[in-house]
C-alpha positions in Angstrom: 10.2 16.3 -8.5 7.2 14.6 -7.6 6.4 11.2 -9.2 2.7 11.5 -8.7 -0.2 12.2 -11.5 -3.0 12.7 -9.4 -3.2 14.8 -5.9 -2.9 13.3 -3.0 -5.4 13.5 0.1 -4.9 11.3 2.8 -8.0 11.8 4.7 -9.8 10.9 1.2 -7.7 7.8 0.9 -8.7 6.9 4.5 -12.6 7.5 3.8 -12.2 5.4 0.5 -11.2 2.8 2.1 -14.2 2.0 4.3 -15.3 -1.4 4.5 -12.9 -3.2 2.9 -9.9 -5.5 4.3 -7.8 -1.9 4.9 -10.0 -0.6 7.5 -11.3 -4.1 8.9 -7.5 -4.5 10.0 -7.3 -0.4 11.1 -4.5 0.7 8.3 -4.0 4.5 8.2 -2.4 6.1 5.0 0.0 8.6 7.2 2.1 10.6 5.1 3.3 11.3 1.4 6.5 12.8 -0.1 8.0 13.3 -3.6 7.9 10.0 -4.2 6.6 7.6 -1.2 3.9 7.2 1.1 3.2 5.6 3.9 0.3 4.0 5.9 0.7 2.1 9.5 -1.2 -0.8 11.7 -1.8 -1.4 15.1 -0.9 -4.5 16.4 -3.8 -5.9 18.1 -6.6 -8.5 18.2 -7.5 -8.1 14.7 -4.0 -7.9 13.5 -2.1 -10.6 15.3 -1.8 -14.2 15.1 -1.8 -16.5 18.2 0.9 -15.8 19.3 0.4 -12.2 20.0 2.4 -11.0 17.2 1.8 -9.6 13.9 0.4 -12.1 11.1 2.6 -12.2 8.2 -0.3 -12.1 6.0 -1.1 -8.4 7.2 2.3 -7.3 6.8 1.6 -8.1 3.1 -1.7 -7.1 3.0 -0.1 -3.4 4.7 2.5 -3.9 2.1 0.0 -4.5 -0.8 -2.1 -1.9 -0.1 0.6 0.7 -0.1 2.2 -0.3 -2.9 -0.9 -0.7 -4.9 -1.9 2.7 -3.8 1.2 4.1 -4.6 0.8 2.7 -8.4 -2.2 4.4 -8.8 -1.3 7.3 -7.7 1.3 7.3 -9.9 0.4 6.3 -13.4 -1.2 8.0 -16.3 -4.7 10.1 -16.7 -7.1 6.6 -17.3 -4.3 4.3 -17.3 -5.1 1.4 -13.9 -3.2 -0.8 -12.3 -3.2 -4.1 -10.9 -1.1 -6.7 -9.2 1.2 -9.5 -10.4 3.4 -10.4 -7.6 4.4 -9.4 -3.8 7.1 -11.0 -1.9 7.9 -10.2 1.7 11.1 -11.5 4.0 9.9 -11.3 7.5 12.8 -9.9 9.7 11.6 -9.7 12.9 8.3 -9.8 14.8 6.1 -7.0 15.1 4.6 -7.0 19.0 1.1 -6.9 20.4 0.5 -3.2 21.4 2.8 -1.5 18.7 2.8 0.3 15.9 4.3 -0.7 12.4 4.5 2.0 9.4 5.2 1.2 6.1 7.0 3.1 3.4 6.5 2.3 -0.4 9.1 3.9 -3.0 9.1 3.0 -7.0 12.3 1.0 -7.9 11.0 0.9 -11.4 8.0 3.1 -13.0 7.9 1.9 -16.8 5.3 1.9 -19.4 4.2 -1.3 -18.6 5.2 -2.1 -15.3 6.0 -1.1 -12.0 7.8 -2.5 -9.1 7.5 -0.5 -5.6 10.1 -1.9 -2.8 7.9 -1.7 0.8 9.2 -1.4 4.1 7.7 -1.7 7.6 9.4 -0.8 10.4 8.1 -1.3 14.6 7.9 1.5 17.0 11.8 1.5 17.6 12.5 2.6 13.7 14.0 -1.6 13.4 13.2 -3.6 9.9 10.5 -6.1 10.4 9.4 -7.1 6.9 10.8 -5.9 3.2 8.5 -6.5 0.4 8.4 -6.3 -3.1 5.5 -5.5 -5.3 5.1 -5.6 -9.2 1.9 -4.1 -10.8 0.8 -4.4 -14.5 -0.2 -0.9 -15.7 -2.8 -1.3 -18.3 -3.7 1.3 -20.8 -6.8 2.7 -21.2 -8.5 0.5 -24.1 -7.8 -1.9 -21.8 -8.5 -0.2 -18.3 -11.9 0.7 -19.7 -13.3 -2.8 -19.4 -12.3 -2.7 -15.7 -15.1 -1.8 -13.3 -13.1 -0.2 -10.3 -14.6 1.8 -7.4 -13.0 5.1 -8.2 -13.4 6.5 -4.0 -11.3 4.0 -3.4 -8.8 6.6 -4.9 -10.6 9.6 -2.6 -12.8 10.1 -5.7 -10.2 10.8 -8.2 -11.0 9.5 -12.2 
């Protein structure tokens, strides 16, 4: 059974995304199941850090932006969402020239809160970062006081 309380589009969450840190650093929401969805990055010049690999940073931002996603898509009519913590172990190094895809599942979906496990893995299907990422869910007296751009979403209250 799905998990998710709005539909999904993929080509609108790509468009909503437009000029913000997501499609300065190229991410790409990919795919969507039951209950995960994924987005990858290249690894390139505006990805990497000096030493030609991928910045941890953008592994969390990748990671962040999945699971944040993921939240919202996932949460009551008017309810929102925002974040409290991410934590990411960096396994291995993701190369210049590669792909990594993330994957973002719900290990919790309560009332209040929601933690969403993230994976990335490189082009070889190997483990390079695990993250964790805990949102607040706030209800809508609450929510209501929060200006958020709703195409960020593909348009959807």
């Amino acid at each position: 059974m799905a998990i998710w309380t709005r539909e999904i589009d993929l080509k609108a969450l790509n468009a909503g995304s437009a000029n913000t840190a997501v499609s300065h650093l190229g991410i790409e929401f990919t795919e969507y199941g039951d209950d995960f969805i994924c987005a990858r990055i290249h690894v390139d010049e505006r990805t990497c850090q000096p030493y030609g690999i991928l910045h941890g940073g953008v592994s969390v931002v990748l990671a962040e932006t999945l699971g944040s996603t993921a939240a919202a898509l996932s949460i009551p009519e008017g309810h929102r969402c925002v974040g409290l913590s991410v934590t990411a172990n960096h396994i291995r190094a993701g190369r210049k020239g590669s792909w990594i895809t993330a994957t973002a599942r719900p290990a919790h979906r309560g009332r209040t809160t929601h933690v969403w496990n993230i994976e990335l893995h490189n082009d070889e299907g190997k483990l390079t970062c695990s993250c964790s990422l805990t949102m607040s869910i706030l209800p809508p007296e609450t929510a209501k006081n929060m200006r958020l751009d709703q195409a960020s979403l593909g348009g959807v209250e």
